[in-house]
Each structure stands twice: as structure tokens, then as C-alpha cells.
C-alpha positions in Angstrom: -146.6 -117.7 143.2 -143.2 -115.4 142.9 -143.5 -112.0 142.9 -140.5 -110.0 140.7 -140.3 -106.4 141.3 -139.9 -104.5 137.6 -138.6 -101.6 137.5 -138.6 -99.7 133.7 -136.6 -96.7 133.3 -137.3 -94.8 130.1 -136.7 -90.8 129.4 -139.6 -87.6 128.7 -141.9 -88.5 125.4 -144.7 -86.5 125.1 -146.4 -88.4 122.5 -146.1 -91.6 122.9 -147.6 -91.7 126.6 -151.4 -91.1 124.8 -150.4 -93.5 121.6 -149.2 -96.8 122.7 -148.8 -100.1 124.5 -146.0 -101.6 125.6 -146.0 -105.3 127.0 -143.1 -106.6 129.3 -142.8 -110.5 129.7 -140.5 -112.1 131.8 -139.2 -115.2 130.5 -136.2 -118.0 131.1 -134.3 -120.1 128.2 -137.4 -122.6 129.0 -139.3 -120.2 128.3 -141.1 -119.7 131.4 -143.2 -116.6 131.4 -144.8 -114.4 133.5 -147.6 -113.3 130.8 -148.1 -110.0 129.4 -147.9 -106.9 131.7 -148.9 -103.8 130.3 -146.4 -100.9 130.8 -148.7 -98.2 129.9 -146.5 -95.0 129.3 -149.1 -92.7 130.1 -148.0 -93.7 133.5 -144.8 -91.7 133.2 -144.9 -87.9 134.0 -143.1 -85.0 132.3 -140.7 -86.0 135.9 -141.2 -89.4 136.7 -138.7 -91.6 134.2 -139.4 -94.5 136.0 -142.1 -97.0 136.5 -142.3 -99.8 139.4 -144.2 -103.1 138.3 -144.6 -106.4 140.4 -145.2 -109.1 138.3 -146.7 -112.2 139.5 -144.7 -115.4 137.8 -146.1 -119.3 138.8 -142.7 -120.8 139.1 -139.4 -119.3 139.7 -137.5 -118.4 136.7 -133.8 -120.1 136.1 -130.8 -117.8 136.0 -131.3 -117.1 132.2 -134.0 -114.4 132.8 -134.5 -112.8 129.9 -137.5 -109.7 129.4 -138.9 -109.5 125.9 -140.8 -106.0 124.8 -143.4 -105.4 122.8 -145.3 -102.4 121.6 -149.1 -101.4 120.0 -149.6 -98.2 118.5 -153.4 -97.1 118.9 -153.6 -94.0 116.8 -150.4 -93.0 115.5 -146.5 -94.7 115.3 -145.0 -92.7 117.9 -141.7 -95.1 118.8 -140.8 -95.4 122.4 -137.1 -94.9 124.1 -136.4 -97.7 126.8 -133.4 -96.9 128.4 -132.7 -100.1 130.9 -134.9 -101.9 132.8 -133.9 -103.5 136.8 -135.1 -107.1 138.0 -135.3 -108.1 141.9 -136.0 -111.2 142.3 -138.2 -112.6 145.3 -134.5 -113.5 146.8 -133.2 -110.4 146.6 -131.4 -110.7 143.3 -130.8 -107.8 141.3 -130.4 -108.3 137.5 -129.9 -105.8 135.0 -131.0 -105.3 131.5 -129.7 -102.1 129.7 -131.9 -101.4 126.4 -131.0 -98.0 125.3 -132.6 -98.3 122.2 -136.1 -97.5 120.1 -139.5 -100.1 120.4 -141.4 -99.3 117.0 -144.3 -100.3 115.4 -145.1 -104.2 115.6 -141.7 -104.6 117.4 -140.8 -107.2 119.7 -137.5 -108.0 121.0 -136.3 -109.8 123.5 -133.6 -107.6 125.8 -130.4 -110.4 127.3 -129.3 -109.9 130.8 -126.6 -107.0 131.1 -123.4 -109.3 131.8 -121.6 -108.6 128.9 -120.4 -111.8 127.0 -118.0 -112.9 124.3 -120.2 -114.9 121.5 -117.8 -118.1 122.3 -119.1 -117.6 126.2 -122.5 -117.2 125.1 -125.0 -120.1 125.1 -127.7 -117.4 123.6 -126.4 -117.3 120.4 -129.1 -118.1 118.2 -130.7 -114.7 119.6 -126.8 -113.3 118.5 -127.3 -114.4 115.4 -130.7 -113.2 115.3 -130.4 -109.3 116.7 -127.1 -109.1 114.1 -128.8 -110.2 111.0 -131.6 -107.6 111.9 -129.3 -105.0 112.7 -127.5 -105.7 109.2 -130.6 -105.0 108.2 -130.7 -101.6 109.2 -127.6 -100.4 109.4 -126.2 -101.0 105.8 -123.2 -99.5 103.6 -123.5 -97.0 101.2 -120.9 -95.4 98.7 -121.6 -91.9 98.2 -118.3 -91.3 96.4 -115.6 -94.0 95.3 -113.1 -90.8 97.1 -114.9 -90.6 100.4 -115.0 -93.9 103.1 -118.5 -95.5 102.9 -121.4 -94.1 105.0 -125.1 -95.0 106.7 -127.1 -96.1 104.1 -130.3 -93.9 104.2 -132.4 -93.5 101.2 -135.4 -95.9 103.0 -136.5 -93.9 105.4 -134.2 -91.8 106.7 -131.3 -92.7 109.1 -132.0 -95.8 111.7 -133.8 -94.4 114.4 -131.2 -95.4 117.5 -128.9 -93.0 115.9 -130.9 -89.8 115.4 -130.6 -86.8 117.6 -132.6 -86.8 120.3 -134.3 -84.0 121.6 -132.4 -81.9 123.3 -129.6 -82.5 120.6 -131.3 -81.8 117.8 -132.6 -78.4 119.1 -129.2 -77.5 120.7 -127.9 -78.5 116.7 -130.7 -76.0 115.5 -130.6 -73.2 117.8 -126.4 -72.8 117.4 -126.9 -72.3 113.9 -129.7 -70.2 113.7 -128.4 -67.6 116.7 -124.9 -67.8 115.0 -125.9 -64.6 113.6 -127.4 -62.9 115.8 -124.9 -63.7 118.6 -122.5 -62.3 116.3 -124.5 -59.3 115.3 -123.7 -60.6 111.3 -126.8 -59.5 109.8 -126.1 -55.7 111.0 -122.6 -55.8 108.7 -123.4 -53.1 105.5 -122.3 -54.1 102.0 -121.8 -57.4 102.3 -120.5 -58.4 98.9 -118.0 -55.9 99.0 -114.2 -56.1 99.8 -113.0 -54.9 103.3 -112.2 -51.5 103.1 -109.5 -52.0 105.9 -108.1 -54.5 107.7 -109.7 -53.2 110.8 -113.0 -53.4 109.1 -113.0 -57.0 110.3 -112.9 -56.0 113.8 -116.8 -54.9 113.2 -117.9 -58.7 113.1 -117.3 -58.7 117.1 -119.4 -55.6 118.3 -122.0 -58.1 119.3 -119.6 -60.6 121.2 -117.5 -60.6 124.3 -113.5 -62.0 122.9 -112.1 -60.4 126.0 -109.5 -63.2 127.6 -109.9 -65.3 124.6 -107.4 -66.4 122.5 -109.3 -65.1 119.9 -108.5 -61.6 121.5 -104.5 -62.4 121.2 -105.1 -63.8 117.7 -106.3 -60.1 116.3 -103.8 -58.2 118.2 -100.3 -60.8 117.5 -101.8 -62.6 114.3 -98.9 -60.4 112.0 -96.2 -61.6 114.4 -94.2 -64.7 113.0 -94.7 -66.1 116.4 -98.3 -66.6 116.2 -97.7 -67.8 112.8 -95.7 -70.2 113.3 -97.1 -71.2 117.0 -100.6 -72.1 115.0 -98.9 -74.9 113.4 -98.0 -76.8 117.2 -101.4 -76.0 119.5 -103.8 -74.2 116.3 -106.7 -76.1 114.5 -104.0 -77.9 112.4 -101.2 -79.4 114.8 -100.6 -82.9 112.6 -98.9 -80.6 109.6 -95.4 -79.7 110.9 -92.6 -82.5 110.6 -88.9 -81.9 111.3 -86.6 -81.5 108.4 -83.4 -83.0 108.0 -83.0 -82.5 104.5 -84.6 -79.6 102.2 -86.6 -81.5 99.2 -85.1 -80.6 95.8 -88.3 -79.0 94.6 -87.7 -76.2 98.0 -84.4 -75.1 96.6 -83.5 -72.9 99.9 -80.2 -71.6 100.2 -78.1 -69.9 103.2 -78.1 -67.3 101.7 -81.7 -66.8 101.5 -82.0 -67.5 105.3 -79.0 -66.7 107.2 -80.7 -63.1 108.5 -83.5 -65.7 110.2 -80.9 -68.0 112.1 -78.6 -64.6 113.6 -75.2 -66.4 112.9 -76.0 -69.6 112.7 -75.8 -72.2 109.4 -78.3 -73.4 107.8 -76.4 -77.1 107.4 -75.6 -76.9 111.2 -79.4 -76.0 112.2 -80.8 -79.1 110.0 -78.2 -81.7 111.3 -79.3 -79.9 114.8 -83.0 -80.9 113.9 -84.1 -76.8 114.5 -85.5 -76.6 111.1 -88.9 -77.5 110.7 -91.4 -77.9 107.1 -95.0 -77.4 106.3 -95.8 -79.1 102.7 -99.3 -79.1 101.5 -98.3 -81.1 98.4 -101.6 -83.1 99.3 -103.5 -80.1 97.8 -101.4 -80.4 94.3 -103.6 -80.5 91.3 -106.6 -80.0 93.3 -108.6 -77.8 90.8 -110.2 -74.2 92.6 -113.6 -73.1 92.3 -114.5 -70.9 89.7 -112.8 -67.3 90.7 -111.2 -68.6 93.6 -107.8 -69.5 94.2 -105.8 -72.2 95.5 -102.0 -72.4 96.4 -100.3 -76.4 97.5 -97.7 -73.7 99.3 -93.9 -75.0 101.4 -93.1 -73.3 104.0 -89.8 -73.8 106.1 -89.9 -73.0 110.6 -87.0 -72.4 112.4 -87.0 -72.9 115.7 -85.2 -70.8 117.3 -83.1 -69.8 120.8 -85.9 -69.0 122.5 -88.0 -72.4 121.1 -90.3 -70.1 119.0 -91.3 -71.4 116.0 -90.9 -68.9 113.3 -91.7 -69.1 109.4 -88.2 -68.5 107.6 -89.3 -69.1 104.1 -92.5 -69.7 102.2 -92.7 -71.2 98.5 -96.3 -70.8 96.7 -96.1 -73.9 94.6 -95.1 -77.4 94.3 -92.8 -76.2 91.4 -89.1 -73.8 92.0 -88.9 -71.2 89.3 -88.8 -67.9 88.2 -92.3 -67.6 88.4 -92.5 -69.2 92.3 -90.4 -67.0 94.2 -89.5 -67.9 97.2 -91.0 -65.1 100.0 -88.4 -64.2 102.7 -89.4 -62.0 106.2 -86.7 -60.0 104.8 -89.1 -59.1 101.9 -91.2 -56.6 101.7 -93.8 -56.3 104.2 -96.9 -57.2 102.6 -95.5 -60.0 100.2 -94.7 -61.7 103.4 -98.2 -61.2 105.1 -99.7 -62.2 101.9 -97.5 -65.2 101.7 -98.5 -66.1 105.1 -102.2 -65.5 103.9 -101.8 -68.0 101.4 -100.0 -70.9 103.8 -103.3 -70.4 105.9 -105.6 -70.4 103.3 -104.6 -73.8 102.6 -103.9 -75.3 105.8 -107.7 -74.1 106.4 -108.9 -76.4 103.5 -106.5 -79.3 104.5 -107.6 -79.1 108.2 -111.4 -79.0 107.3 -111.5 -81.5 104.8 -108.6 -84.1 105.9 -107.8 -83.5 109.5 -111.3 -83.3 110.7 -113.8 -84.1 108.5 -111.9 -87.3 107.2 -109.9 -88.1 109.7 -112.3 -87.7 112.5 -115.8 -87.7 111.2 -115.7 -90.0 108.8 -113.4 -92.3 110.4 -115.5 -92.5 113.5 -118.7 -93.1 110.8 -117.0 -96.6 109.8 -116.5 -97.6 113.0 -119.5 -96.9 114.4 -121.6 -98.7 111.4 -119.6 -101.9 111.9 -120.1 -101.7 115.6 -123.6 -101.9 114.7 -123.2 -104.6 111.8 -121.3 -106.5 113.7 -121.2 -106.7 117.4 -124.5 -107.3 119.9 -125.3 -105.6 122.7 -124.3 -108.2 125.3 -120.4 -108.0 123.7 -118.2 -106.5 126.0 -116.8 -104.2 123.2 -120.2 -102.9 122.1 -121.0 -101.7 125.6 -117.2 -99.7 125.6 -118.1 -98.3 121.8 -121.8 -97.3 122.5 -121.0 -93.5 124.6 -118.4 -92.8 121.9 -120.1 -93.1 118.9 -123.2 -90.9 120.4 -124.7 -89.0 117.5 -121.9 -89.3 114.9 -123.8 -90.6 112.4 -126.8 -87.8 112.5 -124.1 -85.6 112.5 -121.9 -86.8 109.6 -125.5 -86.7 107.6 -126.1 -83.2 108.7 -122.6 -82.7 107.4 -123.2 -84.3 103.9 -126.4 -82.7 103.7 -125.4 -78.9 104.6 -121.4 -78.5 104.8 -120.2 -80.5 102.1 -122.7 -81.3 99.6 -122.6 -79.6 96.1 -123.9 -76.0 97.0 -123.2 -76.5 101.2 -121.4 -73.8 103.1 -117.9 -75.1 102.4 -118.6 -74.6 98.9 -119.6 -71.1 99.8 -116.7 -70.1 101.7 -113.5 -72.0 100.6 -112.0 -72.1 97.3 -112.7 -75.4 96.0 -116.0 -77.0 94.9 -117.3 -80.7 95.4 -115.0 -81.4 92.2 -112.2 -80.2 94.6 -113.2 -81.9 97.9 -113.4 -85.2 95.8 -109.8 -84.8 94.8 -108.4 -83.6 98.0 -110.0 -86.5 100.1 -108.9 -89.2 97.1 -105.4 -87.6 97.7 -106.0 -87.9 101.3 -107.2 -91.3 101.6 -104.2 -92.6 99.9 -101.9 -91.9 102.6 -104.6 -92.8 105.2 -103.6 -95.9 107.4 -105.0 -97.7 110.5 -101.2 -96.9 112.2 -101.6 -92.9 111.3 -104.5 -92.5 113.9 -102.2 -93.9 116.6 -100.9 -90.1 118.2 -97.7 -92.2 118.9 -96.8 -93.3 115.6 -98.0 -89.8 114.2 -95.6 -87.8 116.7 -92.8 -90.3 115.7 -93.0 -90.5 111.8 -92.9 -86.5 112.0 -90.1 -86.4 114.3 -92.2 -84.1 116.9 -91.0 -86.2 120.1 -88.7 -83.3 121.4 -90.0 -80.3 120.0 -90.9 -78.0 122.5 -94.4 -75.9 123.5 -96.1 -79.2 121.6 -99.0 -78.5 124.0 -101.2 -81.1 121.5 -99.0 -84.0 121.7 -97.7 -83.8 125.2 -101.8 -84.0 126.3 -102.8 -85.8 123.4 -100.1 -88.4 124.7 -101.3 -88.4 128.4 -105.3 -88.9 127.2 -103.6 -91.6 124.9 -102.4 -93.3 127.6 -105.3 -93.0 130.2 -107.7 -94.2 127.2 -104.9 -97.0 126.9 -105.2 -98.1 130.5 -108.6 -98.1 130.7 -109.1 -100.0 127.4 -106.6 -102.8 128.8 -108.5 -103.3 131.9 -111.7 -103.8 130.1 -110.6 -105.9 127.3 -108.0 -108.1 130.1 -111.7 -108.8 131.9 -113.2 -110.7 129.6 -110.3 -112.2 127.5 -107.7 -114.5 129.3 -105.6 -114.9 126.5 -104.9 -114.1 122.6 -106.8 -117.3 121.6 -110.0 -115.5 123.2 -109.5 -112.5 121.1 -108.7 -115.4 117.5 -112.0 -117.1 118.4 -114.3 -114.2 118.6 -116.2 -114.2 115.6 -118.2 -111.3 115.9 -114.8 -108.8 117.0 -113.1 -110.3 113.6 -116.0 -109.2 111.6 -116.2 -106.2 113.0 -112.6 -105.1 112.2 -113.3 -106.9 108.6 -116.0 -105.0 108.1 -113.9 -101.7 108.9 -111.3 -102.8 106.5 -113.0 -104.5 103.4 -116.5 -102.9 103.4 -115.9 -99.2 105.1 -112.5 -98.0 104.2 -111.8 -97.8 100.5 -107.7 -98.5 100.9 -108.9 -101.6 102.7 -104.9 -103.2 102.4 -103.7 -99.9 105.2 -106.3 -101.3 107.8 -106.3 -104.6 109.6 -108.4 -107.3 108.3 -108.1 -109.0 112.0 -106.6 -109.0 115.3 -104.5 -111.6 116.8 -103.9 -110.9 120.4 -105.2 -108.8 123.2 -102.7 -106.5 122.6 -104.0 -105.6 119.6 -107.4 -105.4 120.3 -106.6 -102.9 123.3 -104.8 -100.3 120.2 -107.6 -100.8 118.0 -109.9 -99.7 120.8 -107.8 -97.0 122.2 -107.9 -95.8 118.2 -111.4 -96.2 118.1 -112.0 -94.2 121.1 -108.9 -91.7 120.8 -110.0 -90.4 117.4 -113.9 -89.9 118.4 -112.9 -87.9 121.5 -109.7 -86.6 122.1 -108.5 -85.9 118.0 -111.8 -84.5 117.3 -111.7 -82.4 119.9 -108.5 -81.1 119.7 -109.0 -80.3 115.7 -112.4 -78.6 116.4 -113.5 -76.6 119.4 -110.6 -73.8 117.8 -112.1 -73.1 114.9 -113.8 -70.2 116.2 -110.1 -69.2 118.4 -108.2 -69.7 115.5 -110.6 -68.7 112.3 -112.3 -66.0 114.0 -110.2 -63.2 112.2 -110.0 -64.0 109.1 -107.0 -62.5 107.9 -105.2 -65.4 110.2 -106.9 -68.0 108.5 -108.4 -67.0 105.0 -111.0 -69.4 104.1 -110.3 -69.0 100.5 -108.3 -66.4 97.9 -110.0 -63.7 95.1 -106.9 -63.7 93.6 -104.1 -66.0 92.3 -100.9 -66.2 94.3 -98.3 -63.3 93.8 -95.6 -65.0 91.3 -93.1 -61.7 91.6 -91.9 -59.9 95.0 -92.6 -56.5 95.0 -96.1 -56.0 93.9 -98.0 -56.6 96.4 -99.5 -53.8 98.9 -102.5 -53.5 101.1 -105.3 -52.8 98.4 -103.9 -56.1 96.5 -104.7 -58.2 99.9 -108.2 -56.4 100.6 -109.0 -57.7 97.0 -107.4 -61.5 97.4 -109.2 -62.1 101.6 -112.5 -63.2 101.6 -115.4 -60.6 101.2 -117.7 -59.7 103.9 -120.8 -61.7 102.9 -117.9 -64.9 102.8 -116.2 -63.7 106.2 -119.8 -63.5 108.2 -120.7 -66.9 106.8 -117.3 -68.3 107.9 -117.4 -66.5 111.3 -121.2 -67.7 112.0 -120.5 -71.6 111.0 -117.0 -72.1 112.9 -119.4 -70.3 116.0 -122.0 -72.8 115.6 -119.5 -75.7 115.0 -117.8 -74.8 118.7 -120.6 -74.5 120.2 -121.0 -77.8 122.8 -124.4 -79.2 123.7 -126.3 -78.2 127.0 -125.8 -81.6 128.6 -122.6 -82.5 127.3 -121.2 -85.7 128.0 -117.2 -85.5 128.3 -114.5 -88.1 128.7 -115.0 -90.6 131.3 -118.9 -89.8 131.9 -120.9 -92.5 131.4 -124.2 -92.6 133.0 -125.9 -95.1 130.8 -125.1 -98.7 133.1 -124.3 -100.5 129.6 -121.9 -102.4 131.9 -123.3 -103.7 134.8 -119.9 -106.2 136.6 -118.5 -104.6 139.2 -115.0 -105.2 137.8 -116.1 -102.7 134.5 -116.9 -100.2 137.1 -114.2 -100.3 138.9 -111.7 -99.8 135.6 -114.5 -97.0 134.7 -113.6 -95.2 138.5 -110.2 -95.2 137.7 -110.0 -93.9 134.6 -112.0 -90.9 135.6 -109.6 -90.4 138.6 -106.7 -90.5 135.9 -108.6 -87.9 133.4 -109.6 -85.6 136.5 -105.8 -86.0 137.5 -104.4 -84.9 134.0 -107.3 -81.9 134.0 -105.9 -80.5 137.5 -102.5 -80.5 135.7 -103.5 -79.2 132.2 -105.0 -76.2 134.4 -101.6 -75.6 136.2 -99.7 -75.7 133.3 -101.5 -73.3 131.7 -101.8 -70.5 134.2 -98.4 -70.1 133.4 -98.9 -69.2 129.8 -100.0 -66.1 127.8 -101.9 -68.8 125.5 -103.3 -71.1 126.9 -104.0 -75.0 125.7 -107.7 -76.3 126.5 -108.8 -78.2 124.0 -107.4 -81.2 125.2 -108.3 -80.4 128.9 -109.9 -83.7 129.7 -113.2 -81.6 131.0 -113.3 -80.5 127.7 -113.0 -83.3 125.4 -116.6 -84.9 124.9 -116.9 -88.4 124.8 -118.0 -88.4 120.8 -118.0 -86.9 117.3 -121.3 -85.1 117.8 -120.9 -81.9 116.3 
């Protein structure tokens, strides 16, 4: 007789200790088997999230150990959470077997040793074939909009249970929301449909919340200044906008003239050829129709950087279309038909940064990859164990999203000026340009000539994580691929990036249908893994910095852009800025959106063992040396600034779209 010590590691569930019975069996590929043992989770306390078995087994088992689950609701269908379960063998032997998943109802699985394997390596691969076709299953496409990617499939039953909040998430998810306005003291605000009496006024939103050495706090005392303007544009919510401009487009008909009191001497030829001028174009917004009684501008506006590398706005065009009736605002205007022009430059970059920039671009990018993880990679591939911590609740989030946010009558509708009608277009407009190669950082910085441009705070530490993930992603992938021909051969990393392409993107031609080398697979990854953490993070944990005070970042416009100079003054921009019942809705969702979760998990934490080889962990060790490296200089860096750069503080960058 051999005794095996078991040793089952699962997480708090209050209701499923009193409603069910789970069943471990221990069993080789000749199916040797140890016989039921009952796992009862009554056994574990509110504390103890582990439980120690010996299991008595006739004849030793071959190295294929394998430990199949099952579970017996008594009462009620309470699933249970197995997180990973440790084998010692009566030689000493450790295996392990990471689950990390949900047993329901009439469920048995069988759970592979942890070594992760590529499916060519891998003489289980009738249970492959079986665990994918079952996860097909579950995890199917859905085309919400022909404009939008594809999504999670949910109309039976609600979203797959593995991907759900747990817990702790979905009460952190409720509670942000829900204390936004009290936090904020937004229900004690009086009259609020009416226009802000002052620009002040807005100030009374923060009586309830401590701004002091925030950036916020510089935001509301600089936010007039050009500076601040045009700083927003490098390190604000929005920082993929700005290109360098060589040449001024035909339809921006600037002149010398128009400009020469911005550049103090200089020639407007001299400063293009220089590469000192800089654009904004929001032409993606062109033809997008506005909500009813709302307003909507597809603005240009020209930088100049100048001798002291700020980057100032030196001309601002409301329209797609030059003309008498699209004047072209000047600082050398009058004062308020520049701050309104402004206005109306950060109304739309708002909508273009909600709606492209982070909800497409990170959200619902990271959604495809995530589904086709699950479509089409098991749990023993080497790649599905690097995905799993980055894809961490970006499903239940995107359908909290849909559901709330952006749906017909969600808060975006309330607060921006356009409707679903106008997210449709937007995102159709969006998705056009959208390519595989634009969610590489370094082909972004290049193809908008940002490699020199200084104060760039997003790309110089968007390039460093780039280049950590990098690293880290080549030492994985280099473990268990010798060659390119490993990468060709792999069926189920082919189908995955297939399934990304053809089934989840709708301009399928922009994203690869395969991968040919190792070299490729290591950029797809680093992609992957880039655009869940490090993008996402950098294009959301400012909302609340940047669109705190809303006259720096109007979330929508009462009325139409100004089409003569000289008639605007203050009353005309109270009227045309958001209202109060808008602004306190705006204020309390960009608060909830910032908020992070109480346990969050940031870049380089991992403390589910998906990978179990010593090699893995070793390449994970190093990588968090690299990030804690690049956080100790972020930190010096920015004690030398009045504004400081954070968001892309490695500490600060969580492992996954979850919020």
C-alpha cells in the first residue's frame, strides 16, 4: 500500500461548506486509481484554505499522475473554487496541479499535472482536445454591433462562471460606485439642472474631498494656462493624439501671419522643417452625429513647442472644413474665444479618449484576447499560464461596461454629447484605422514622430515597461520553444491568433492570421500583455486628475461651436459647459472608475503558481527586479517635477483591465 499526501488549497465559501461533496481520485494514464476520497469542504474554516489528505493507493502510480474532481450538490448548486492542489508522493516527490477554476453541478474534470506543455509535446491530447471543445462550449462569440469587436456571448445564463467577479471584486466594484457620491459630497450640490453661476461654482464639488498635492489641485489653479493645455496632450488621459507636423494639411489653412506673435521671431516654415510644430486632428469624430441638444466639434488644433520645450496651443480650427464660418481662434484673440476654443478641443478629445483610446483600444481589445485564450489554448499551454493574471476580470468588467456605461441610456449617454447612434459611428470610424502593429507603443511613438519630443513622460515609461514585458515574454516563450518550427507546429497558438483575427476583430486583414517564428510570438505577447496593463493604465487611473474640473475637460457642449470671433464672453461658456446635475455625474463615475481594488494585483505579482518549472520562476524573479528597478527610478524622476508622472509607475500599473 502507498500512501500520497494531498494537499487541496481552495479560498473562503461560505456556502458551499454545508452544500456539497467533492471527490478527489488519483489516477495514472493506466488509469490506476486510488478510489474516491471525499474532500468535504465543511472542513475548511472562514481561515483555514487548505486541507491535508493521505490517500491510500495499492500500486504506485506512473509519472502521468493525473487528479480528477468531482462534485454533489445536496441541497442547493453552490459551485466550488479550487485554486491548486500539491501531490507528495511516498518518495518525496512533489507534483503540482494548479486548477484555479469553478467545480459545478454534476462536474467532473480531470486536472493535468502543472508542467506546462506545447500540444505537439503532449501525449494527453485527447483530454486537450476534450477540455477545448468544452471550453468552446462556454466561452462563445457574440456580435453585439457589426461597429464594435465581438464580445462573451451571454444570453444563457449569464457570463461563464471562471470569469465573474469574485467576492471581494464585486463588492469593491459596488461600493466605489455607490460612495462616489457621498465621498464627493455630490448629493449636497443645490439646483442641479441649472447652469453654473460661476466658474468658481465648480470648486463646490470638492468640499467633501481632500485634492491637496494632487494634480488635480494644479489642474484648477493652471488649467487657463496654455501650458497645462498643451501639457495634457503628452502625460494627460489622451497622450496617443499628438503627432509632429511637417506639413500643415490644406483643410488647416495657417498662415505666418496668423502665428508669428506665438513663435517670438521665429518662421513658421523654419519651425516645421525644425519639427517644433506639433497637430491634434480629431477628424475621426467627423460626421459623428450629437445627441439631441448637445454639441459636437471634429476640432484641429496646432502646438508649438517652444524654447523652453513647453508645448503650447498656437491655433485651434473648430471643423474639418476652412471658411468664413470656421475661424480659426488665435491666443491673440480675445480672451474667452480662446478658452472656449480650448473648451471645445477638450470636449472632444474627452469623447475620443473614452470611446477609442480606452474603451476600444484597451477594453475591448483585451476582451478578444482573452475569449480566444479561452477558445483556444488549455491550461497546461505554456501561453495560457502567461495570459491567465492579465486577463483577471476583464470580461465581467467589459459587461458591466456594456450594461451600465455604454448601453443606450448608460452614463456616457448621460454625460457626453453623443448617443449610442454616435458611439456606433465613432468606434466604426475607429476600427478602421485599428491594426495589430498600432498597439505596439514602438510603432505608435514612431508613426507620430514622438521619438524626441521632450517631457514625453508616457512614452519614455511606456517604453521601459515595454521593454521589461519584452524581456520577460522572451524568456518564457525561449523555454518551451527551441526554434520557429515549434512556434509553426503549434496548433492550438495558431488558432488562437486565428481566432483573434477572423472571429473577434471585425477588420480581420489588420491582424495576423498566424505567427511564424518565436519572434513573433514574443510581440504578440508583449501586445497582449502591454495593452491589458500598462496602456490601460496609463489612459485611466487620470480620469479623475485630469476630468475632475470640468471646465479642463468638458464632457459634452449645450451650445454649438462659436463660428465668429468676438462674441463670446463668460455667460456664453456658463451656458455651453456641462450643467451641475451632468458635472456631479461625470465627477462621481471618473472617481469610481479610479478607484483600484483592496487587493490589487500589479505588474509582476503573481501569486497563483500557474507555472510550476523552476526556469518560469526564475524569468518571473527577474522581471519583478526589472519593474521594481524602473519604479525606484520613475520615483526619482519625479521628485524633480511640479507634475508628476505615476500612472505608469510600475507599482501602479495592475496586472489587468479590471476596472
Amino acid at each position: 500500500m502507498w500512501i500520497y499526501k494531498v494537499t487541496v488549497y481552495s479560498m473562503r465559501q461560505i456556502m458551499a461548506k454545508a452544500t456539497n461533496s467533492i471527490y478527489l481520485t488519483l489516477m495514472d494514464s493506466e488509469q490506476k486509481s486510488s478510489g474516491k476520497v471525499l474532500v468535504n469542504p465543511s472542513f475548511f474554516s472562514s481561515f483555514a484554505t487548505e486541507l491535508t489528505l493521505e490517500i491510500h493507493v495499492e500500486k504506485e502510480l506512473t509519472d502521468s499522475v493525473q487528479v480528477k474532481l468531482e462534485k454533489k450538490s445536496h441541497y442547493f448548486n453552490y459551485s466550488w473554487f479550487c485554486k491548486h492542489i500539491s501531490v507528495r508522493s511516498p518518495f518525496g516527490e512533489s507534483l503540482e496541479f494548479p486548477f484555479y477554476s469553478w467545480l459545478e453541478d454534476k462536474k467532473e474534470v480531470t486536472i493535468q499535472k502543472g508542467t506546462a506543455r506545447l500540444p505537439q509535446d503532449d501525449t494527453n491530447i485527447k483530454e486537450r482536445q476534450e477540455e477545448l471543445k468544452h471550453r468552446r462550449e462556454v466561452f462563445r462569440w457574440k456580435e453585439q454591433n457589426q461597429a464594435f469587436p465581438k464580445c462573451i456571448d451571454d444570453t444563457e445564463g449569464g457570463l461563464p462562471k471562471d470569469v465573474q467577479f469574485d467576492g471581494q471584486k464585486g463588492f469593491d466594484f459596488q461600493k466605489n460606485f455607490l460612495e462616489a457620491s457621498l465621498e464627493l459630497g455630490l448629493d449636497k450640490i443645490e439646483g442641479l439642472v441649472e447652469s453654473w453661476k460661476d466658474i468658481t461654482d465648480f470648486e463646490k464639488i470638492f468640499e467633501h474631498y481632500n485634492i491637496k498635492n494632487t494634480p488635480l489641485e494644479n489642474v484648477i489653479q493652471d488649467w487657463t494656462k496654455d501650458y497645462m493645455f498643451g501639457y495634457q496632450f503628452l502625460n494627460g488621459c489622451n497622450p496617443v493624439m499628438i503627432k509632429k507636423c511637417t506639413d500643415l494639411p490644406e483643410k488647416f489653412p495657417v498662415t505666418h501671419e496668423m502665428v508669428k506673435g506665438s513663435l517670438k521671431g521665429r518662421q513658421l516654415h523654419e519651425e516645421l522643417r525644425k519639427g517644433n510644430i506639433y497637430i491634434v486632428d480629431y477628424e475621426i469624430l467627423k460626421d459623428v452625429p450629437a445627441a439631441s441638444q448637445r454639441y459636437l466639434a471634429a476640432p484641429i488644433c496646432l502646438l508649438y513647442k517652444n524654447e523652453v520645450d513647453q508645448m503650447l496651443p498656437i491655433a485651434i480650427q473648430l471643423s474639418q472644413t476652412s471658411g468664413e464660418m470656421s475661424p480659426i481662434f488665435l491666443p491673440s484673440d480675445s480672451k474667452y474665444d480662446w478658452m472656449l476654443a480650448k473648451m471645445f478641443v477638450k470636449s472632444s478629445d474627452f469623447i475620443v479618449h473614452q470611446l477609442v483610446t480606452h474603451l476600444l483600444k484597451t477594453h475591448l481589445v483585451s476582451e478578444v484576447f482573452e475569449i480566444a485564450m479561452y477558445r483556444q489554448l488549455s491550461a497546461v499551454h505554456p501561453v495560457y499560464k502567461l495570459l491567465m493574471p492579465h486577463v483577471r476580470f476583464t470580461i465581467a468588467i467589459n459587461a458591466e461596461a456594456r450594461k451600465h456605461l455604454i448601453s443606450e441610456d448608460g452614463v456616457f449617454s448621460k454625460i457626453s454629447s453623443i448617443n449610442a447612434d454616435g458611439m456606433e459611428k465613432l468606434v466604426q470610424n475607429a476600427m478602421e484605422a485599428l491594426s495589430f502593429k498600432s498597439l505596439n507603443i514602438h510603432e505608435d511613438i514612431k508613426a507620430r514622430g514622438m521619438e524626441d519630443t521632450p517631457n514625453y513622460y508616457y512614452r519614455d515609461d511606456g517604453l521601459k515597461i515595454w521593454e521589461a514585458i519584452h524581456h520577460f515574454v522572451s524568456a518564457v516563450v525561449k523555454i518551451y520553444y527551441d526554434s520557429d518550427e515549434a512556434v509553426r507546429e503549434d496548433v492550438e497558438i495558431q488558432r488562437f491568433v486565428k481566432d483573434v483575427s477572423c472571429f473577434g476583430m471585425n477588420n480581420s486583414h489588420k491582424f495576423p492570421e498566424s505567427l511564424e517564428s518565436r519572434e513573433e510570438l514574443i510581440e504578440y505577447l508583449t501586445v497582449v500583455i502591454f495593452t491589458a496593463s500598462a496602456q490601460h493604465a496609463a489612459v485611466n487611473f487620470g480620469q479623475f486628475d485630469w476630468y475632475g474640473w470640468i471646465p479642463n475637460s468638458p464632457s459634452t457642449m449645450r451650445r454649438p461651436p462659436p463660428q465668429r470671433k468676438g462674441e463670446v464672453d463668460m455667460k456664453r461658456i456658463l451656458e455651453t459647459l456641462p450643467d451641475r446635475d451632468c458635472s456631479s455625474l461625470v465627477l462621481g463615475t471618473v472617481w469610481a472608475l479610479t478607484r483600484m481594488e483592496k487587493n490589487e494585483l500589479f505588474l509582476g505579482m503573481y501569486p497563483d503558481t500557474f507555472f510550476t518549472e523552476q526556469p518560469v520562476k526564475k524569468a518571473i524573479k527577474t522581471f519583478r527586479k526589472s519593474l521594481s528597478e524602473l519604479t525606484e527610478t520613475i520615483k526619482n524622476r519625479n521628485e524633480k517635477l511640479t507634475l508628476d508622472y505615476s500612472y505608469l509607475s510600475p507599482d501602479r500599473v495592475p496586472n489587468s483591465v479590471a476596472i
